[in-house]
KEGU-621230 format. One record per residue (C-alpha): residue in one letter; chain; x, y, z. Coordinates in steps of 0.05 Angstrom, whole numbers, plus 32768, in hexadecimal, padded with zeros to 4 digits. Layout:
+----+----+------+------+------+
: aa : ch :    u :    v :    w :
+----+----+------+------+------+
:  a :  A :    X :    Y :    Z :
...
+----+----+------+------+------+
***
This chain:
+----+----+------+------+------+
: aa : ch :    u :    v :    w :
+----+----+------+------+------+
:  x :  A : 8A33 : 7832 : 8F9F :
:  x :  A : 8A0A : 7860 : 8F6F :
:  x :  A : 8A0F : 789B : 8FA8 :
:  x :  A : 8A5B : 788E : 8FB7 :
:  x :  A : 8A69 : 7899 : 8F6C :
:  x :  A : 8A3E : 78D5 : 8F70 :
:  x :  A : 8A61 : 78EF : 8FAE :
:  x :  A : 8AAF : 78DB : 8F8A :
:  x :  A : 8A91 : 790C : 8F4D :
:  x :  A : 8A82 : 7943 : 8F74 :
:  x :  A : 8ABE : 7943 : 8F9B :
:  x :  A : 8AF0 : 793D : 8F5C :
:  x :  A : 8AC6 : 797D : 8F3B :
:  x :  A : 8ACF : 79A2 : 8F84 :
:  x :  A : 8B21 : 799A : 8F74 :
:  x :  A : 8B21 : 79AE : 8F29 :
:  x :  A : 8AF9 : 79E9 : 8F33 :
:  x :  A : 8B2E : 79FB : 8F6F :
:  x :  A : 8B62 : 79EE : 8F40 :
:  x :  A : 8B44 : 7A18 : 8F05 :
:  x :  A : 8B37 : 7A4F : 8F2E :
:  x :  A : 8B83 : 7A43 : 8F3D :
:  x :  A : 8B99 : 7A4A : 8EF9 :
:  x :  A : 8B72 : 7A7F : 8EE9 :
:  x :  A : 8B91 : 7AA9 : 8F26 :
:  x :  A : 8BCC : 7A93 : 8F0D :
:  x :  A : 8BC9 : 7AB8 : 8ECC :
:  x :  A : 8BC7 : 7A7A : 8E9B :
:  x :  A : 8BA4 : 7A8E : 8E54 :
:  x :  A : 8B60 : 7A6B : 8E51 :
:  x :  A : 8B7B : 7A37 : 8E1D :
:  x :  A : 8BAB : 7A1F : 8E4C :
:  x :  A : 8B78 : 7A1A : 8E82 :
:  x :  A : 8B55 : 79E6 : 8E52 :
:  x :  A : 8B8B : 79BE : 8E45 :
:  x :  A : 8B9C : 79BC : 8E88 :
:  x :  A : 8B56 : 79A8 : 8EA4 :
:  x :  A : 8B4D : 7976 : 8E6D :
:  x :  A : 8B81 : 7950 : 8E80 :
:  x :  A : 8B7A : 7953 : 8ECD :
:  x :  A : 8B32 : 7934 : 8EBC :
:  x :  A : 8B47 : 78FD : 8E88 :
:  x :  A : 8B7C : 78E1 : 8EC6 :
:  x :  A : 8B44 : 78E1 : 8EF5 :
:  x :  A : 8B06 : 78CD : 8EC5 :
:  x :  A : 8B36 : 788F : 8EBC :
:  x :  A : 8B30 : 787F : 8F0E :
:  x :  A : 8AE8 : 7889 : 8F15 :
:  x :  A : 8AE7 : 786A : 8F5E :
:  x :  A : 8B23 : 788F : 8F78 :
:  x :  A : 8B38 : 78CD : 8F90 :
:  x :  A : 8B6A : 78F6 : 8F6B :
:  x :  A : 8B94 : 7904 : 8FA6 :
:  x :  A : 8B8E : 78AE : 8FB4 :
:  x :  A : 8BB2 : 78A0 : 8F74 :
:  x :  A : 8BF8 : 788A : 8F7A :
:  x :  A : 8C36 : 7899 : 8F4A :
:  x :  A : 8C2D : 7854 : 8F2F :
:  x :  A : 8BE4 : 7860 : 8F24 :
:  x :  A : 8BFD : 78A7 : 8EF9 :
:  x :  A : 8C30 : 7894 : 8ED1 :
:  x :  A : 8C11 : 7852 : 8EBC :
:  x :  A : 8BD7 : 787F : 8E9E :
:  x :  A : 8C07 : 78AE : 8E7E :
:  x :  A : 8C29 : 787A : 8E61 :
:  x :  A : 8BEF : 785B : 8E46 :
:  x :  A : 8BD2 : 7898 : 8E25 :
:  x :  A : 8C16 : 78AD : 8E06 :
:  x :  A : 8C07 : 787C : 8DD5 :
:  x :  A : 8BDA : 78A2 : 8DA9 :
:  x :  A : 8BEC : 78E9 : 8DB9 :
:  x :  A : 8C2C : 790B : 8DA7 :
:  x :  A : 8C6B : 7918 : 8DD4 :
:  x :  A : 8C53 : 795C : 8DE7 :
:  x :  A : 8C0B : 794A : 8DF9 :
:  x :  A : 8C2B : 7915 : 8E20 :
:  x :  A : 8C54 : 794E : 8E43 :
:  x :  A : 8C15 : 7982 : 8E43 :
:  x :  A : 8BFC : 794D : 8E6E :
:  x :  A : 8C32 : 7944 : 8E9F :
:  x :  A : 8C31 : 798C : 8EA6 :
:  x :  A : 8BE8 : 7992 : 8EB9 :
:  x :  A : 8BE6 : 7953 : 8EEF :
:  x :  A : 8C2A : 7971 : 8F08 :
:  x :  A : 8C02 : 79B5 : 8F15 :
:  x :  A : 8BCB : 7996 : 8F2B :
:  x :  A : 8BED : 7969 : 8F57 :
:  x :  A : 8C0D : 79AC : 8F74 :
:  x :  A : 8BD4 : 79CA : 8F7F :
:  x :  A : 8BBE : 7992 : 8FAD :
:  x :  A : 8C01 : 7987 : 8FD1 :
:  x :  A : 8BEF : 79DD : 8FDA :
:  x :  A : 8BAD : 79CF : 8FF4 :
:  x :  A : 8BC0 : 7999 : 9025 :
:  x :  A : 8B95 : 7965 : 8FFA :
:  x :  A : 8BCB : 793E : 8FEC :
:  x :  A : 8BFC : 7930 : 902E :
:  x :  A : 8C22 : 7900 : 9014 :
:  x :  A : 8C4A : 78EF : 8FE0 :
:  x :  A : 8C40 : 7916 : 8F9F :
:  x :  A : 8C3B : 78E7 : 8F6C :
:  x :  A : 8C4E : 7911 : 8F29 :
:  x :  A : 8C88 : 7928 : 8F59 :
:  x :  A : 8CB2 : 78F9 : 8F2B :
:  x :  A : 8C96 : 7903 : 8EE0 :
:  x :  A : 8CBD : 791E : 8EB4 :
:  x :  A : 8CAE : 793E : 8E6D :
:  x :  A : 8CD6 : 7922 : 8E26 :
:  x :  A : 8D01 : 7935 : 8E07 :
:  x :  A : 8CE2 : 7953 : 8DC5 :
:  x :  A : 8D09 : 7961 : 8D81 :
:  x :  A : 8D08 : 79B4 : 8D71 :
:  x :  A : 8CD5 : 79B9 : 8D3D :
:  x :  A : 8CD9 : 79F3 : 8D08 :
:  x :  A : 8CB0 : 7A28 : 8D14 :
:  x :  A : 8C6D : 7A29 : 8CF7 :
:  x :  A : 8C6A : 7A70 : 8CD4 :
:  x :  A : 8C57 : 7A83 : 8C88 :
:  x :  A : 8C79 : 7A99 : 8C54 :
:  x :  A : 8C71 : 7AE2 : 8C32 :
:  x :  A : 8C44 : 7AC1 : 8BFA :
:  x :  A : 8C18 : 7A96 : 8C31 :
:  x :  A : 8C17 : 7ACD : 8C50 :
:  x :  A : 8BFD : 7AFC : 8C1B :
:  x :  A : 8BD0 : 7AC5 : 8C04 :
:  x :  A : 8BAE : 7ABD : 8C48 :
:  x :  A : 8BA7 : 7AFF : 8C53 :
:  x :  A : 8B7B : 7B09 : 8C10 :
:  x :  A : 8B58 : 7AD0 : 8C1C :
:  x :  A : 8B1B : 7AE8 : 8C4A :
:  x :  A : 8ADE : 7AF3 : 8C29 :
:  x :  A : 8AAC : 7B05 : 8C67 :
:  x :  A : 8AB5 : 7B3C : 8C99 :
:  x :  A : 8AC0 : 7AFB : 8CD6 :
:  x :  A : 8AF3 : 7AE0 : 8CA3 :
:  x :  A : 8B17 : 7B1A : 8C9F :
:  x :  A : 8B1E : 7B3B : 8CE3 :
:  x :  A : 8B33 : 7AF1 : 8D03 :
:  x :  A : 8B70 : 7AED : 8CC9 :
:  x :  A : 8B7E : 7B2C : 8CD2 :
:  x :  A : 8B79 : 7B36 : 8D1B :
:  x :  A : 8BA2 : 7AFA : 8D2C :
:  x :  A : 8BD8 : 7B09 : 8CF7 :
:  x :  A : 8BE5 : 7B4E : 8CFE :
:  x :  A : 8BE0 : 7B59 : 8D50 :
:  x :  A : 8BFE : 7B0C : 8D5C :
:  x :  A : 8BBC : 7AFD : 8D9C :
:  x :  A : 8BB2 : 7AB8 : 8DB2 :
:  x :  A : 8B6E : 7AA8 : 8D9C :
:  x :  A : 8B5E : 7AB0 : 8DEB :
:  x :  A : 8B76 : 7AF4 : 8DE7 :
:  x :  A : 8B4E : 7B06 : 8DAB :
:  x :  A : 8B0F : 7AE5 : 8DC3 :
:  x :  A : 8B0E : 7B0E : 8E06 :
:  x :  A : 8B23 : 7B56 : 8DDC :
:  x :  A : 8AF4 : 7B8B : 8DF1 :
:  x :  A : 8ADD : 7BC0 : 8DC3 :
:  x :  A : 8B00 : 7BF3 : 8DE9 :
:  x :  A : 8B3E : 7BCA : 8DF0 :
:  x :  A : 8B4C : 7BDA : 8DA5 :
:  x :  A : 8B61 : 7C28 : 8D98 :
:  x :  A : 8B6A : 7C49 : 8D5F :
:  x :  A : 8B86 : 7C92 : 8D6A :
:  x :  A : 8BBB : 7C66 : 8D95 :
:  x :  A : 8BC8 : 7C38 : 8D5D :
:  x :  A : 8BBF : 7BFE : 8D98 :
:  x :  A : 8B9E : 7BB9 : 8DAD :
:  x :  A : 8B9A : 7BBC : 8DF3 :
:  x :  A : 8BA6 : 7B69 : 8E13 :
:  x :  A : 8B8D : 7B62 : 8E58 :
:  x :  A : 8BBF : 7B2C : 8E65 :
:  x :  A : 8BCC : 7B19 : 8EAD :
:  x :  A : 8C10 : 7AF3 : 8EA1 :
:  x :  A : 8C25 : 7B3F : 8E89 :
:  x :  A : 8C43 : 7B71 : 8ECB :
:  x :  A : 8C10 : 7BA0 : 8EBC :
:  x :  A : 8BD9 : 7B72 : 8EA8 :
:  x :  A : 8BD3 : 7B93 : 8E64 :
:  x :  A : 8BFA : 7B89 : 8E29 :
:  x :  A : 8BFA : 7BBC : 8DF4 :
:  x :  A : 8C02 : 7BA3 : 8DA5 :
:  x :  A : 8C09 : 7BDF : 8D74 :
:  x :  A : 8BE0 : 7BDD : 8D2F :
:  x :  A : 8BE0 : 7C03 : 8CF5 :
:  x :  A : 8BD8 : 7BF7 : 8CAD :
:  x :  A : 8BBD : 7BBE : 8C9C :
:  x :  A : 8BA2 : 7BAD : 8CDF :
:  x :  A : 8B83 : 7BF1 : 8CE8 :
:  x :  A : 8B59 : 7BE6 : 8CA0 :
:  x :  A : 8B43 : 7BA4 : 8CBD :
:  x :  A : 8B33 : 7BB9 : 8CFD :
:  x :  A : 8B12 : 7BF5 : 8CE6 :
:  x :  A : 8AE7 : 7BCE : 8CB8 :
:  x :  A : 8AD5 : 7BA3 : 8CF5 :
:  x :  A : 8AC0 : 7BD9 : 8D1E :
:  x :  A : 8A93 : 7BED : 8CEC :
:  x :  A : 8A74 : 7BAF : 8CE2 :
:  x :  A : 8A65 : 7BA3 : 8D2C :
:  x :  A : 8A48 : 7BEE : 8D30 :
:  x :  A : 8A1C : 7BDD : 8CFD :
:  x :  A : 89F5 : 7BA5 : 8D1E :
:  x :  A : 8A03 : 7BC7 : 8D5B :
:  x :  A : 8A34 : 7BA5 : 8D74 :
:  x :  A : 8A70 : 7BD6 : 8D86 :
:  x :  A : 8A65 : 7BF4 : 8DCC :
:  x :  A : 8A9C : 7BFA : 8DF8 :
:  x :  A : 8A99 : 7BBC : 8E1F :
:  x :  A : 8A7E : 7B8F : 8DEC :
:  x :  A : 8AB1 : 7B55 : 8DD0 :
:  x :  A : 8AD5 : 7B7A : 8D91 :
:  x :  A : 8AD1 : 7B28 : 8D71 :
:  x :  A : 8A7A : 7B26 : 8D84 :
:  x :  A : 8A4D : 7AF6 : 8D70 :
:  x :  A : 8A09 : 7B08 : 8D63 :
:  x :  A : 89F4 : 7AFB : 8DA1 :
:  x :  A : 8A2D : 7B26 : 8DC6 :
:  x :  A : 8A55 : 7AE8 : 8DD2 :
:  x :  A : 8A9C : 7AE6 : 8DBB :
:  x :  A : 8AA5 : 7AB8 : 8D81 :
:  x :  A : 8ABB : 7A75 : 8D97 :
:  x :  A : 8B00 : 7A57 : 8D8B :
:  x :  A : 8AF0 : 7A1A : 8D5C :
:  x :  A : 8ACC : 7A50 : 8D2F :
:  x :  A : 8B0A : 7A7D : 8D32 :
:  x :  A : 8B35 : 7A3D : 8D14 :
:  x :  A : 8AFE : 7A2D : 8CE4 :
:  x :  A : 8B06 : 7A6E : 8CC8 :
:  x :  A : 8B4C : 7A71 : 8CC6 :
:  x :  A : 8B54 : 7A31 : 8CA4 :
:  x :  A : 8B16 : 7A43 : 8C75 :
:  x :  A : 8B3A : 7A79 : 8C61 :
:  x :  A : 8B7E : 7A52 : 8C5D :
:  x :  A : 8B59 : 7A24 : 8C2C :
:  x :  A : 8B43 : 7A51 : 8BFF :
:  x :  A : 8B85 : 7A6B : 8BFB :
:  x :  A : 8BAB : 7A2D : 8BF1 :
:  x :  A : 8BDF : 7A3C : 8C2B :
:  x :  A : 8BEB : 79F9 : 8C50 :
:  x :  A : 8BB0 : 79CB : 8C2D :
:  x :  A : 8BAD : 7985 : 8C45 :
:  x :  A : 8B89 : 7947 : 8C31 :
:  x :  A : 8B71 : 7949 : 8BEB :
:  x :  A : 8B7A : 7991 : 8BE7 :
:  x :  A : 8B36 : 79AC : 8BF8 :
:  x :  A : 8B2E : 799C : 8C4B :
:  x :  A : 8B57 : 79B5 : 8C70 :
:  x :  A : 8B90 : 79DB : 8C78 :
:  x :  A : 8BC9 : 79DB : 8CB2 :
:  x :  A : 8BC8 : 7A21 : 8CBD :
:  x :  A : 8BB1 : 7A3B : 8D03 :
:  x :  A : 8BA2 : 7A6A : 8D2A :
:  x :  A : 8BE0 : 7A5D : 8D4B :
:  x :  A : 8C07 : 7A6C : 8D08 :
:  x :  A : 8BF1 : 7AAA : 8CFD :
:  x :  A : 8C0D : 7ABD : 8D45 :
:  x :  A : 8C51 : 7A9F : 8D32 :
:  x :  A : 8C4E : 7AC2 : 8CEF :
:  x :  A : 8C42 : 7B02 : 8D19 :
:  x :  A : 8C82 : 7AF9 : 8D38 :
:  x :  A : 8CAC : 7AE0 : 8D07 :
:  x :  A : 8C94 : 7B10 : 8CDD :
:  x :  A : 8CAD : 7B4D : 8D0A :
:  x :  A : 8CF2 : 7B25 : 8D1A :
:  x :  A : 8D07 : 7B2C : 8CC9 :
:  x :  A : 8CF1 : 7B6C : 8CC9 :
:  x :  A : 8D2D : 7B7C : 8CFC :
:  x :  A : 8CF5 : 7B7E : 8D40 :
:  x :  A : 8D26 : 7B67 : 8D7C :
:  x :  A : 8D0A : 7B26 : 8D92 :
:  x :  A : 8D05 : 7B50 : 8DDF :
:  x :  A : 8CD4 : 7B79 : 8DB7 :
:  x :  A : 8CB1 : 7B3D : 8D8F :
:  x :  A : 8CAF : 7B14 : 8DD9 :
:  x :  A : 8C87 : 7B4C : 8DF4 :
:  x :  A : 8C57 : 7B59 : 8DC9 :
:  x :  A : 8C49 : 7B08 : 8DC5 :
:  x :  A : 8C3D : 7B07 : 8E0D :
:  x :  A : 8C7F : 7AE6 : 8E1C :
:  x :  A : 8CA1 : 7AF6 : 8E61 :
:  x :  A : 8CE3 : 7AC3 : 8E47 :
:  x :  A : 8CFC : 7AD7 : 8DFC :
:  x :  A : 8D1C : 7A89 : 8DFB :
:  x :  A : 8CC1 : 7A80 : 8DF2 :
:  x :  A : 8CC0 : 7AB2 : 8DB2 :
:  x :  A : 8D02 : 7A97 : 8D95 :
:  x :  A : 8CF1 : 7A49 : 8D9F :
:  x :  A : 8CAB : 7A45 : 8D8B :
:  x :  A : 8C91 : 7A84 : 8D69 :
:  x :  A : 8CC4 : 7AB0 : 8D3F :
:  x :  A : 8CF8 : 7A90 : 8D05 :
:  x :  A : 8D2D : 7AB9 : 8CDF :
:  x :  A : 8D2F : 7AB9 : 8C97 :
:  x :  A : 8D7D : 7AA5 : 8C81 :
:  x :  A : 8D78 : 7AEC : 8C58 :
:  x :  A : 8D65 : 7B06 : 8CA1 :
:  x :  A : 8DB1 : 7AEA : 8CC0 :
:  x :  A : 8DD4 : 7AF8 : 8C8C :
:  x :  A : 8DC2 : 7B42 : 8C84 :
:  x :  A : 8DC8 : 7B4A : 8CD6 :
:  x :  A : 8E11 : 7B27 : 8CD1 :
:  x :  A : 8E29 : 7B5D : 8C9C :
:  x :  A : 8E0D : 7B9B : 8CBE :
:  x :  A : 8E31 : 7B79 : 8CF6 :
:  x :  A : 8E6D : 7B7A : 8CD9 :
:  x :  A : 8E6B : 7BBE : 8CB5 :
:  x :  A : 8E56 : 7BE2 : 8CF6 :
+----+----+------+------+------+
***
């Protein structure tokens, strides 16, 4: 019994490293990746005697309805969306030759929520906030160049040139596989100041990570948010709680910020979409960039007086 558990294991880690590998061919950003893989391996940690490609649609949507009880409606539908890839990818291998069973799932419906961008005084506030040099290149990388936290993890120091004014973003979902975000100002000064930091613990050849550790790793994700929210904290953008633990600024608002930033400065949202990473502009004007009423009303008079 012992050996065919043993045997079920190593044949349900033979498929998800197939389908990472897929994913990653694919072009999907690291995070998603995760979030994917996470939830292929909560369905099948849940059916420890069976076979993924054994499960019925029954056995599926049973399990996604019982864990949409204490997640949200759009983990519920992150979920769908992984198994329904996953699935695919089996159907594509020939693992699966019957019936799909997330042929039939289908996502919610979910309400638009406002985007989550800050204000000019948040803004402002955050951005004076760091006090160490890991504080401030992370806030100020990830506001003023608008990276997924992927993107600025796997940032070479060569990626990021100054007599171009440019961040170069080796992003495979882009046509050339790089994307190119301009800097200057503010994000120069920062990045600058970075540089010199990492050249002075020897840190800033070429190919090392431009966001190093010590050791030459790049700094990890959950410390990324900790400093981000660290700094939010000490700003008082966003507390929560009693007012001293947290705050509900992210990394991911600082990307949306980004964007909605350049949007009321008069950026076309073709422009903002591209330097986001977006291939669809309906992506940039959903989730990431918001119009200040001043913004509309200004656009409707020149409009009008053209």
């Amino acid at each position: 019994m012992v050996n065919s558990i043993e045997n079920m294991q190593s044949t349900r880690d033979i498929l998800i490293e197939g389908f990472t590998a897929r994913l990653h061919r694919e072009g999907l950003v690291p995070g998603s990746i995760d979030q994917y893989v996470r939830s292929v391996n909560a369905l099948i940690g849940a059916f420890p005697e069976r076979r993924p490609q054994d499960l019925s649609r029954d056995d599926v949507e049973t399990w996604i309805d019982m864990v949409a009880r204490d997640v949200s409606p759009a983990t519920t539908n992150l979920r769908i969306a992984a198994l329904k890839r996953f699935y695919a990818y089996l159907v594509d291998r020939e693992i699966v030759t019957g019936a799909n069973p997330t042929a039939r799932l289908k996502a919610s419906k979910l309400h638009r929520r406002k985007v989550d961008w800050l204000q000019a005084d948040e803004d402002q506030a955050l951005l004076k906030a760091p006090t160490t040099p890991q504080e401030r290149i992370v806030v100020g990388l990830l506001r003023h160049t608008g990276l997924r936290i992927g993107e600025a993890r796997g940032l070479r120091v060569r990626d990021v040139d100054f007599e171009r004014g440019e961040v170069r973003i080796h992003a495979a979902k882009s046509e050339s596989g790089i994307r190119i975000v301009p800097i200057r100002g503010e994000a120069v000064v920062e990045l600058k100041a970075w540089l010199g930091y990492l050249d002075k613990h020897g840190r800033a050849a070429p190919d090392a990570y431009f966001l190093s550790t010590r050791n030459g790793t790049p700094m990890q994700a959950n410390q990324a948010r900790d400093l981000v929210k660290r700094c939010a904290r000490r700003a008082g953008v966003r507390v929560t709680g009693d007012g001293t633990h947290d705050s509900s600024v992210s990394c991911h608002t600082l990307r949306r910020t980004f964007g909605s930033y350049l949007l009321n400065k008069g950026a076309r949202l073709e422009t903002v979409a591209r330097l986001l990473g977006h291939a669809d502009t309906r992506t940039t004007e959903r989730c990431y960039a918001a119009l200040l009423p001043d913004t509309v009303r200004d656009d409707m008079w020149k409009a009008l007086s053209a």
